[in-house]
C-alpha positions as CSV (number, residue, x, y, z in Angstrom):
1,X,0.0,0.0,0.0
2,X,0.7,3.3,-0.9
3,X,1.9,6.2,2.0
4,X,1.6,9.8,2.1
5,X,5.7,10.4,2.3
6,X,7.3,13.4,3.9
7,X,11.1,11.9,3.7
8,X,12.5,13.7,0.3
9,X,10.9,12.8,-3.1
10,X,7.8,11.0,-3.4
11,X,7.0,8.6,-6.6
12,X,4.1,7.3,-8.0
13,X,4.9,3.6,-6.7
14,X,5.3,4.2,-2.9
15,X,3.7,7.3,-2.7
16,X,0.7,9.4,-2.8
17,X,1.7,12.0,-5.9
18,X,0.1,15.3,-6.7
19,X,0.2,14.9,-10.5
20,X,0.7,18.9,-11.2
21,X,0.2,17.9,-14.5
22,X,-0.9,21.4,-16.0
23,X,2.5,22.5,-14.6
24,X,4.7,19.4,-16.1
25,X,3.0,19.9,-19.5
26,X,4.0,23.7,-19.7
27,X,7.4,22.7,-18.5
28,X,7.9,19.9,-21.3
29,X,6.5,22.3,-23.4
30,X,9.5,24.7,-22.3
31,X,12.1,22.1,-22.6
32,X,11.1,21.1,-26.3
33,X,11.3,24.6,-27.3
34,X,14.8,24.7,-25.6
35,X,14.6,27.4,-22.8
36,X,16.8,27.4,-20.0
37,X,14.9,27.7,-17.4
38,X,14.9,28.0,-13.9
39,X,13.1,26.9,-10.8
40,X,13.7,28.5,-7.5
41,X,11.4,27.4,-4.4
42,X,11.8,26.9,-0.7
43,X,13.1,23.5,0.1
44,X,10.0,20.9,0.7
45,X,8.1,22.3,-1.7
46,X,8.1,18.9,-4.3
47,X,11.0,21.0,-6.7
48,X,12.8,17.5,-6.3
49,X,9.8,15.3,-7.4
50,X,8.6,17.5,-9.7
51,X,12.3,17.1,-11.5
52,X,12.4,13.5,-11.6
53,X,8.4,13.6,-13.1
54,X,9.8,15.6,-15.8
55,X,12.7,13.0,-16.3
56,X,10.7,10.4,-16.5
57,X,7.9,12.1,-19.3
58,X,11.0,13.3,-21.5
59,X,13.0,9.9,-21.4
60,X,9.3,7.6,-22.5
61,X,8.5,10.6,-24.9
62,X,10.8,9.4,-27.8
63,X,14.5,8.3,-27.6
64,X,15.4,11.6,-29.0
65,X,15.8,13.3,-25.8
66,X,18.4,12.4,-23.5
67,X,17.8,13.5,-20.0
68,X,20.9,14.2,-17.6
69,X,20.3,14.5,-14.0
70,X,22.8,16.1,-11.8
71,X,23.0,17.4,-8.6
72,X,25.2,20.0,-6.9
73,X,24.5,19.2,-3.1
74,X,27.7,17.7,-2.4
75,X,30.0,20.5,-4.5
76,X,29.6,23.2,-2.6
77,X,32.9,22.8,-0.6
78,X,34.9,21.5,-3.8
79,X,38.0,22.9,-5.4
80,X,37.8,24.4,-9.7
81,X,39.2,21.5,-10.5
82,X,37.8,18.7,-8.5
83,X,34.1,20.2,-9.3
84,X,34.9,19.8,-13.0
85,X,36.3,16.3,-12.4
86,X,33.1,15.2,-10.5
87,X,30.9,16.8,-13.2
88,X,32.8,15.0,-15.7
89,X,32.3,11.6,-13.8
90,X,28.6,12.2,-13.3
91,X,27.4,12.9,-16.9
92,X,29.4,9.7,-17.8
93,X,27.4,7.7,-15.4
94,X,23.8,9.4,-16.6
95,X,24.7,8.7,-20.0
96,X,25.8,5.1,-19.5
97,X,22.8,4.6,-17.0
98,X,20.5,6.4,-19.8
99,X,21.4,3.4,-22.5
100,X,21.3,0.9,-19.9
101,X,17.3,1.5,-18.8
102,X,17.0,1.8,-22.8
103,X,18.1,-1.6,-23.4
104,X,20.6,-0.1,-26.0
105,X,24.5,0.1,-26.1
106,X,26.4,3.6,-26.7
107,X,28.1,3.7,-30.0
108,X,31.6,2.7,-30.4
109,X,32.1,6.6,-30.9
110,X,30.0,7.6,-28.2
111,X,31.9,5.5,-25.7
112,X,35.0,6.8,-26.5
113,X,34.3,10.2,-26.1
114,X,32.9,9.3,-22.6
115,X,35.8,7.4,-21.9
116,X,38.2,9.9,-22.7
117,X,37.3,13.4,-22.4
118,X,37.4,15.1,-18.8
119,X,36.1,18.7,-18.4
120,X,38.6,21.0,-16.3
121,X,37.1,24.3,-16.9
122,X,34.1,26.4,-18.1
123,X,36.1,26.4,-21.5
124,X,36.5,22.9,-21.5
125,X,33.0,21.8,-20.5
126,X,31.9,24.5,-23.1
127,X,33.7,22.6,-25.7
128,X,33.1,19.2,-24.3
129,X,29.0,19.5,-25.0
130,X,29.9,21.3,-28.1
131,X,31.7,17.8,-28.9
132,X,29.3,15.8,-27.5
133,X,26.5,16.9,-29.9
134,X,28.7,15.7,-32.4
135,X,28.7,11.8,-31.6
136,X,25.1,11.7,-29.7
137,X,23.2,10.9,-33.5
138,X,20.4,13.5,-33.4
139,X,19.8,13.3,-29.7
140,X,18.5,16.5,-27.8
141,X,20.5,16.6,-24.2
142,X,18.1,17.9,-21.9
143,X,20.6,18.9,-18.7
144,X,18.6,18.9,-15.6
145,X,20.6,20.3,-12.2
146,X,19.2,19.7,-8.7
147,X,20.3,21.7,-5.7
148,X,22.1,24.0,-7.8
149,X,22.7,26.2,-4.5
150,X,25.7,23.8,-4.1
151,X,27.7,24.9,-7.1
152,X,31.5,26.7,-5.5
153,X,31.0,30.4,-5.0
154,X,34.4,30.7,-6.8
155,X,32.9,29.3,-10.3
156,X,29.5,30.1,-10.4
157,X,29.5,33.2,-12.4
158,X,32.2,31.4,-15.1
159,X,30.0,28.0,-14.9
160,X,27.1,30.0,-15.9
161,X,28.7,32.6,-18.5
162,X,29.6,29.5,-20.3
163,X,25.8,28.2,-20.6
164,X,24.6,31.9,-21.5
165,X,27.5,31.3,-24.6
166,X,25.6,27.6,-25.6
167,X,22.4,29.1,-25.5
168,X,23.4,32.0,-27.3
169,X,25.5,30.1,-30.0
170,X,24.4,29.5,-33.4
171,X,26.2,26.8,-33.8
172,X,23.5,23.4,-34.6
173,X,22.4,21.4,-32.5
174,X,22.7,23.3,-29.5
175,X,24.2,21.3,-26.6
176,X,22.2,21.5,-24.4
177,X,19.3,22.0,-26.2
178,X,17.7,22.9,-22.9
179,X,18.8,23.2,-19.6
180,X,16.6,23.1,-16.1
181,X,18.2,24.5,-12.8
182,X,16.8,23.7,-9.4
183,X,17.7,25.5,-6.1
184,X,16.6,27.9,-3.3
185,X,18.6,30.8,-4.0
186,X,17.8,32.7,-6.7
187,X,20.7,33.4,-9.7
188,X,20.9,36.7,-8.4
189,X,21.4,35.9,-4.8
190,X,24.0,33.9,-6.0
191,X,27.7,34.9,-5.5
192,X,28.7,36.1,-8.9
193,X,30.3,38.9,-10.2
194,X,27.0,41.8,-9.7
195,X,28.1,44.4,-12.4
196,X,26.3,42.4,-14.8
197,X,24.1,39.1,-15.1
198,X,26.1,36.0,-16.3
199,X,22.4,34.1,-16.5
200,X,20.0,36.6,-18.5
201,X,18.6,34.5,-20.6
202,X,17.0,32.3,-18.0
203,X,13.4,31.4,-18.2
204,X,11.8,31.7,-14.5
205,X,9.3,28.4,-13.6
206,X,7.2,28.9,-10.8
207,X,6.0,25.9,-8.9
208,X,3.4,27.3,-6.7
209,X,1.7,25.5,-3.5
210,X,-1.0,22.8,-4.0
211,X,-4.4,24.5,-4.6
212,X,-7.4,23.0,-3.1
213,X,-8.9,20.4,-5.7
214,X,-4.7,19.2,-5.7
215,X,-5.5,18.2,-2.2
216,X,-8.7,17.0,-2.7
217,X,-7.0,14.3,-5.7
218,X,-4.5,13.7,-3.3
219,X,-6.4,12.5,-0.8
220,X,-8.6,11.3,-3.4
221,X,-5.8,8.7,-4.1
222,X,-5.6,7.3,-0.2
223,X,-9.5,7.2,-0.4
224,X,-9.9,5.1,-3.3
225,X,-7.0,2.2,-2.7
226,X,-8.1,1.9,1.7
227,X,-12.0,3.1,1.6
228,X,-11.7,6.0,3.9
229,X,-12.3,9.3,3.1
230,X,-11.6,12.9,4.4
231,X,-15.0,15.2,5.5
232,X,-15.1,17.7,3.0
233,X,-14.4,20.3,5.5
234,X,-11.1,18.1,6.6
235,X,-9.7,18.9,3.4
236,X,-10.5,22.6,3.5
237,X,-9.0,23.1,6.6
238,X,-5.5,21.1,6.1
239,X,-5.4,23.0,2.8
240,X,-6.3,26.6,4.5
241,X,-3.8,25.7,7.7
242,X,-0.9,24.7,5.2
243,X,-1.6,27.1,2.8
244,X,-1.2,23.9,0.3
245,X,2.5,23.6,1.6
246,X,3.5,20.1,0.0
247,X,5.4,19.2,2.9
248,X,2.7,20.1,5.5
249,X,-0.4,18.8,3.7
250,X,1.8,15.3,3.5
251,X,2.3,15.5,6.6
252,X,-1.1,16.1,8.3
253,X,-2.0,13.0,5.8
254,X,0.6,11.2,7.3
255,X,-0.3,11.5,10.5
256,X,-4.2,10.5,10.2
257,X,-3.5,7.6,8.3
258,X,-0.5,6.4,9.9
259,X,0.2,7.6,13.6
260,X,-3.4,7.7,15.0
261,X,-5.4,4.4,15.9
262,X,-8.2,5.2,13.7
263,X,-10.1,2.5,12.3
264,X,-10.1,2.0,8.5
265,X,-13.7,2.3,8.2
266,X,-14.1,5.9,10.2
267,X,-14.1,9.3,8.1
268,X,-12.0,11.9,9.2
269,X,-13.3,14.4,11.2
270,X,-12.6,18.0,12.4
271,X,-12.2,15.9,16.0
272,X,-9.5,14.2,14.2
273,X,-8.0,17.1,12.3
274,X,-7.9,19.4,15.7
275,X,-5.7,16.5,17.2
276,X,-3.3,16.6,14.3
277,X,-3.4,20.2,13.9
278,X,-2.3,20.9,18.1
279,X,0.3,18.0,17.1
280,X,1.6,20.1,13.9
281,X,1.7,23.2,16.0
282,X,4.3,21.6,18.4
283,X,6.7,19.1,16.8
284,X,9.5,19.9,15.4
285,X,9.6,18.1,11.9
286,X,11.8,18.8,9.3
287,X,9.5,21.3,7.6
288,X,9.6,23.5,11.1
289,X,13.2,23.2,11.8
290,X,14.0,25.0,8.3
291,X,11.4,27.1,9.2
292,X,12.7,28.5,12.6
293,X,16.4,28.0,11.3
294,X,16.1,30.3,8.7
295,X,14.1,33.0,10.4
296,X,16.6,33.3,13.2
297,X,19.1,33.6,10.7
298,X,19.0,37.5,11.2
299,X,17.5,39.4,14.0
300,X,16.6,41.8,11.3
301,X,14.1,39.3,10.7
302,X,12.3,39.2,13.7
303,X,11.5,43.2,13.5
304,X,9.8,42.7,10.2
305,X,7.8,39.8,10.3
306,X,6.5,41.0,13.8
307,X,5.8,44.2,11.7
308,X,3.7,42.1,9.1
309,X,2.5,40.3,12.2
310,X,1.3,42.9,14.1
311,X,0.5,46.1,11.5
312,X,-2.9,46.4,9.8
313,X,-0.8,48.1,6.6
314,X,1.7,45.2,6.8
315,X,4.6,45.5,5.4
316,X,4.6,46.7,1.4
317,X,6.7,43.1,-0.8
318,X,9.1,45.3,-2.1
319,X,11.6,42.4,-3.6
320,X,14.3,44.7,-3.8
321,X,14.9,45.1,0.0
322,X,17.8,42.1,0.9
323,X,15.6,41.4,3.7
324,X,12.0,40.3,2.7
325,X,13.6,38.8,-0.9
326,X,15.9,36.5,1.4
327,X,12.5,35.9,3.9
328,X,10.7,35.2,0.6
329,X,12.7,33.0,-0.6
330,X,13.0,30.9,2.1
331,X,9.2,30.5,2.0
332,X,8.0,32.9,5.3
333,X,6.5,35.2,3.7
334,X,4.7,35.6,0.5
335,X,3.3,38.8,-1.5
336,X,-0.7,39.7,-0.9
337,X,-3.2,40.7,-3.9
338,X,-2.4,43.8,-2.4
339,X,1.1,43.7,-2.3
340,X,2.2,43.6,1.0
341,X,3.9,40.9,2.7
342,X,1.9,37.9,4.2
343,X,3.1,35.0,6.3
344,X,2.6,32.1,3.7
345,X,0.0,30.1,6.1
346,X,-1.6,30.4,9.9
347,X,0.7,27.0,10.8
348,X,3.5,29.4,10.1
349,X,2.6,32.3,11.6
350,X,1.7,30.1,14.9
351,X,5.4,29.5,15.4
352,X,6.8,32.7,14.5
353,X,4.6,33.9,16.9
354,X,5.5,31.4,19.6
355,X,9.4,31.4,18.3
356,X,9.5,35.2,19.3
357,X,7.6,35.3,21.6
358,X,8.4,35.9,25.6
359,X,8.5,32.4,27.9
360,X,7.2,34.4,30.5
361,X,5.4,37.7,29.8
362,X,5.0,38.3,33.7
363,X,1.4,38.4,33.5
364,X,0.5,35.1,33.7
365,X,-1.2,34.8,37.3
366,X,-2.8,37.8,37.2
367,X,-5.6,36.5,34.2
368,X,-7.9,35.0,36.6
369,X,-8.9,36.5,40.1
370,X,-7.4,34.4,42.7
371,X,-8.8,31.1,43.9
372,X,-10.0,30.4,39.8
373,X,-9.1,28.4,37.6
374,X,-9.8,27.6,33.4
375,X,-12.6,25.2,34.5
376,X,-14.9,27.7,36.4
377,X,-15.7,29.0,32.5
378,X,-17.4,25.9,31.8
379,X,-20.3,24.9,31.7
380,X,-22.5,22.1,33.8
381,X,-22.3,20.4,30.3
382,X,-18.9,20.9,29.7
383,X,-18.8,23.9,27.3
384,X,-17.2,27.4,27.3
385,X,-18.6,30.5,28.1
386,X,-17.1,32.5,26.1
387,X,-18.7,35.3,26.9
388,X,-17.2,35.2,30.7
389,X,-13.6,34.3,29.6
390,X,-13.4,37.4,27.4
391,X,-15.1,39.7,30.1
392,X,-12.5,38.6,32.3
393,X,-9.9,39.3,30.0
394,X,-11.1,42.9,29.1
395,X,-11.5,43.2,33.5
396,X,-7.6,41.6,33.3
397,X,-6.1,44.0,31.0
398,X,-8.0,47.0,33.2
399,X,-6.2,45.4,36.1
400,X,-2.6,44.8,34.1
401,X,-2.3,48.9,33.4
402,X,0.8,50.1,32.6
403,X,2.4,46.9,33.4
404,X,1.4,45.7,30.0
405,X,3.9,48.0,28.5
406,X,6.8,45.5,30.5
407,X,6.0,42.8,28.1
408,X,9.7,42.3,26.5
409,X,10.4,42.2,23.5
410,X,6.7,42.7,22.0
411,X,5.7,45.7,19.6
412,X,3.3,47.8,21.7
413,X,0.7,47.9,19.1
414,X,0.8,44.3,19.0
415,X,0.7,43.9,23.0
416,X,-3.1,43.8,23.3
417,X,-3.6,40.5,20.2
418,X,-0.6,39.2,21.9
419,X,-1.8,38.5,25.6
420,X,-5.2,37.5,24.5
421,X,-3.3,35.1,22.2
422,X,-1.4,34.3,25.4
423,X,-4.6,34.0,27.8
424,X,-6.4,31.9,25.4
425,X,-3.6,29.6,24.9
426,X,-3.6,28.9,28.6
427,X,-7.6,28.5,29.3
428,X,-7.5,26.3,25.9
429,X,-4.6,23.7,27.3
430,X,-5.7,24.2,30.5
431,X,-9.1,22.7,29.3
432,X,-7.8,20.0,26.5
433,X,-8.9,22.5,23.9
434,X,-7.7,22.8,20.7
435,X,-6.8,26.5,19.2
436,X,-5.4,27.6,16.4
437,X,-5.2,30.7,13.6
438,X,-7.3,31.2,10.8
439,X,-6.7,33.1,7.7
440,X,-5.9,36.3,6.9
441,X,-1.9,36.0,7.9
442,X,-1.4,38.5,10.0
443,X,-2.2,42.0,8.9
444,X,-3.0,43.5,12.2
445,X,-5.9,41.0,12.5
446,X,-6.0,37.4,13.8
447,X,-9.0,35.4,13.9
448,X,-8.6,32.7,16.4
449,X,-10.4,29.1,16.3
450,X,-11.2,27.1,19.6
451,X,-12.3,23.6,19.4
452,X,-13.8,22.1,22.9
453,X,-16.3,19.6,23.3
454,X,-17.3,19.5,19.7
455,X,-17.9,23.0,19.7
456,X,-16.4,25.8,17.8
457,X,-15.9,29.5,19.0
458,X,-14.7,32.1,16.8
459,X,-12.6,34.7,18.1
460,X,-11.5,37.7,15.9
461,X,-8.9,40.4,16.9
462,X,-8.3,44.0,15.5
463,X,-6.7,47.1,16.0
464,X,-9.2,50.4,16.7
465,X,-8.9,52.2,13.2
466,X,-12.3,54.2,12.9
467,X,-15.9,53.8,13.6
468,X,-16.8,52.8,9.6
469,X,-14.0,50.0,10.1
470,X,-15.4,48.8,13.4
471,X,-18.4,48.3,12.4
472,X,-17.8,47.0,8.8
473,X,-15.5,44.2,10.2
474,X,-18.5,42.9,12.3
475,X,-20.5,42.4,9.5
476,X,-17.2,40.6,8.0
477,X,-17.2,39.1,11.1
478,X,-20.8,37.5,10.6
479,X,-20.4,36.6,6.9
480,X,-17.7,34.3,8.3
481,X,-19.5,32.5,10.8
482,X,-22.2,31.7,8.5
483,X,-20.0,30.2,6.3
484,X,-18.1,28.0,9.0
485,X,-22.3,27.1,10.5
486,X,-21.4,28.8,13.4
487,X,-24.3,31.3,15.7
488,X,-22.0,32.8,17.7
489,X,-19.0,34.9,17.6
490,X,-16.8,37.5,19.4
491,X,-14.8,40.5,18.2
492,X,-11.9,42.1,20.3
493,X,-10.9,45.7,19.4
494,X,-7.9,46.9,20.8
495,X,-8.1,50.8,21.4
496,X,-4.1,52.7,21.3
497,X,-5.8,56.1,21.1
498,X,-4.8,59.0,23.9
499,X,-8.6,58.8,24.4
500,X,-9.7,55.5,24.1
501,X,-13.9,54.8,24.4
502,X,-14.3,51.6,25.8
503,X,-17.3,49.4,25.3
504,X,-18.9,46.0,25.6
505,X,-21.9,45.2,23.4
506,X,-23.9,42.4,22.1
507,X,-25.8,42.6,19.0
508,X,-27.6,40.5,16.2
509,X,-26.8,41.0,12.9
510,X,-27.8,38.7,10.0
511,X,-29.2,36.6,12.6
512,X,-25.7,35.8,14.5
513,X,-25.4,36.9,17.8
514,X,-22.1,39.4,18.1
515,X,-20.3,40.0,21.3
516,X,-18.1,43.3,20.5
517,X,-15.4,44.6,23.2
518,X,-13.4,47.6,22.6
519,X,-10.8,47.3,25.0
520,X,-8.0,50.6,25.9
521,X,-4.6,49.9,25.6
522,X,-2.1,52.1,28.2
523,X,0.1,54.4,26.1
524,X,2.6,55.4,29.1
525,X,3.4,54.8,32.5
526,X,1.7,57.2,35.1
527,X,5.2,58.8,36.0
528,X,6.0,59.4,32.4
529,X,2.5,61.1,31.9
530,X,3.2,63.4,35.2
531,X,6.4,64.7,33.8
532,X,4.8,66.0,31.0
């Protein structure tokens, strides 16, 4: 049986495959019309599977192509001349392995050439496929080259002069007719020579996340080989948590189906999918450890994305600032249809958010009056009053005051989102809850989602911007909660204004009962405000 893998590329045979076959047919279409192109993604993003997909079309297509795989992983820390030596030993081998899975033997001709020709140089591999084209009898070479990150820093910008001057050549046939490059890094964050572009004739590829009805065929696949199947609303939610993340969305399946004692003849259910998801939003898988790796790479980086975290105006994608094109690239953040930067999924923006956040914010005994505890917000039959736990908070942040402002190492305008983010964390473990972020990424605006007791509570937070946006998010508000089939839900304003107007208020609107707080924020501490 077939497994939803999360351990480097997936196939077809052991695996549960995304086909992306729109994307491979406009890639093969690329490659016959002999582009170089180039594919740059975050790493666990199927740029590995999607390779070896291609591979596999070009070499049943007709014999005429001949596909070379390399990969650069294990260059990076070579010498010139033992790169070259190693290149020159690895496009034997494709070649030979090529004819092999063919059934066929390489000319007398051909065998010599690969027998005695080693590449030392950019000039000599320039020559070398120039000679190669020569003895291959009508053959297209199709040069494929994985983790291309790995390539020296000393021979990058020669390595790739010299494939600008093939695909510029007239000289017929072109060796390589087309050439596909693979890596994280962009050519231009590359280490090359800046004053001018040894690549400009690349073709960019994007592979984009899975969209929805990819998921839905994924799991599609599982369903039809074991007989059980994923709620509907299962499959939403692992694709709007992951933001169709390949690695993630394997992952979650991987779980269900392999690390939880579910029976084989249950569907999936949110109850199921809220277990996974607290799971996701702890461990530290692979995926997660790139993730927190990379973003603690500069401290620059924690300003900003707490910025796009915590500001309604975000933070505008300008690709051209060092920072957010190296964030980008490692996959945290993303451009928005309105061009400012988004965290690429709520999964991700829950551990940012915990990464850099305080362990102890100092506040954490004063959230309930003394002698209470998470449980005395439940009811008789075991469900949460909502309505109680956020008057307590709004009566906790009245009693907090300035001491709020001794949060470390939290943006001020962020402080309110941030302790209710906090206090609900706490009253949610506390009562083997489940709660996690819903989409929009950040933006000044979290919408929080607690599951307890088979119930689901909708909590969302703002910043006070005016009256027309206050009461245009409610009805946003309500339009959600109808879609999700929920009655009920709660809106928390938090007020930074010198003169704040507080106010608690429940209203119907659409038929869905609203429970609004606008809750002041302390600007100052008293002292500072008598100096003044």
């Amino acid at each position: 049986m077939r497994r939803f893998g999360t351990q480097g590329p997936v196939n077809p045979e052991q695996h549960y495959v995304v086909p992306r076959t729109e994307e491979l047919t406009e890639f093969i279409k690329r490659v016959k019309e002999g582009r170089y192109i180039v594919i740059f993604a975050p790493r666990q993003t199927g740029k590995t599977t999607f390779f070896y997909a291609a591979m596999d079309i070009l070499a049943s297509e007709a014999p005429t192509y001949l596909p070379i795989h390399l990969d650069f992983e294990a260059y990076k820390n070579l010498a010139p001349s033992d790169f070259y030596s190693n290149l020159t030993e690895d496009i034997r081998e494709e070649i030979e392995n090529i004819y092999y899975k063919r059934g066929e033997e390489p000319s007398e001709t051909l065998r010599d050439f690969l027998e005695n020709t080693t590449l030392t140089d950019n000039v000599s591999m320039l020559r070398g496929f120039r000679a190669l084209a020569k003895v291959l009898e009508n053959q297209q070479v199709v040069l494929l080259i994985d983790e291309f990150d790995g390539i020296p820093p000393a021979i990058v910008s020669d390595f790739l002069y010299a494939l600008r001057r093939i695909y510029i050549s007239r000289t017929s046939p072109r060796c390589p007719h087309s050439l596909g490059i693979v890596g994280v890094k962009s050519i231009a964050q590359l280490n090359y020579d800046r004053s001018v572009s040894p690549f400009n004739i690349h073709d960019n590829f994007v592979l984009p996340n899975f969209t929805l009805a990819q998921v839905q065929e994924l799991f599609g696949q599982y369903t039809a080989e074991v007989g059980q199947a994923f709620a509907p609303e299962v499959t939403a939610a692992i694709h709007k948590q992951t933001g169709g993340q390949p690695f993630l969305v394997n992952r979650f399946a991987q779980v269900l189906t392999e690390e939880m004692d579910i029976l084989k003849t249950e569907t999936f259910t949110m109850t199921h999918f809220s277990q996974v998801h607290r799971q996701l939003l702890e461990e530290r898988n692979t995926n997660i450890e790139h993730l927190l790796t990379n973003i603690r790479r500069d401290r620059r980086f924690e300003t900003i994305l707490m910025q796009i975290v915590s500001y309604e105006n975000s933070v505008q994608f300008n690709p051209d600032n060092d920072i957010i094109n190296e964030l980008a690239t490692y996959g945290v953040i993303t451009r928005g249809a309105d061009r400012r930067c988004e965290i690429v999924n709520p999964i991700y923006l829950h551990r940012i958010i915990q990464a850099f956040k305080p362990i102890v914010n100092g506040l954490e005994r004063d959230y309930f009056p003394e002698d209470t505890d998470g449980f005395q917000y439940l009811t008789d039959t075991g469900h949460i009053q909502m309505e109680r736990l956020l008057d307590n908070f709004r009566d906790f942040i009245a009693r907090a005051g300035f001491r709020i402002l001794q949060v470390p190492e939290t943006p001020q305008e962020f402080i309110g989102q941030h302790l209710l983010f906090a206090y609900l964390d706490q009253f949610v473990t506390s009562v083997n809850g489940a709660m996690y972020m819903e989409v929009p990424t950040g933006r000044g605006r979290m919408d929080l989602i607690i599951l307890h007791n088979q119930r689901k509570y909708v909590v969302e937070t703002k910043i006070w911007r005016s009256k027309r946006g206050y009461t245009d998010q409610k009805q946003q508000l309500a339009a959600y909660l109808a879609t999700e089939g929920v009655t009920e839900g709660y809106y928390v304003v938090f007020d930074h204004r010198e003169a704040p107007e507080p106010r608690t208020e429940t209203e119907t609107i659409n038929g869905l009962t609203i429970r609004s707080y606008v809750i002041p924020v302390v600007q100052e501490r008293p002292s500072t405000r008598i100096k003044q």
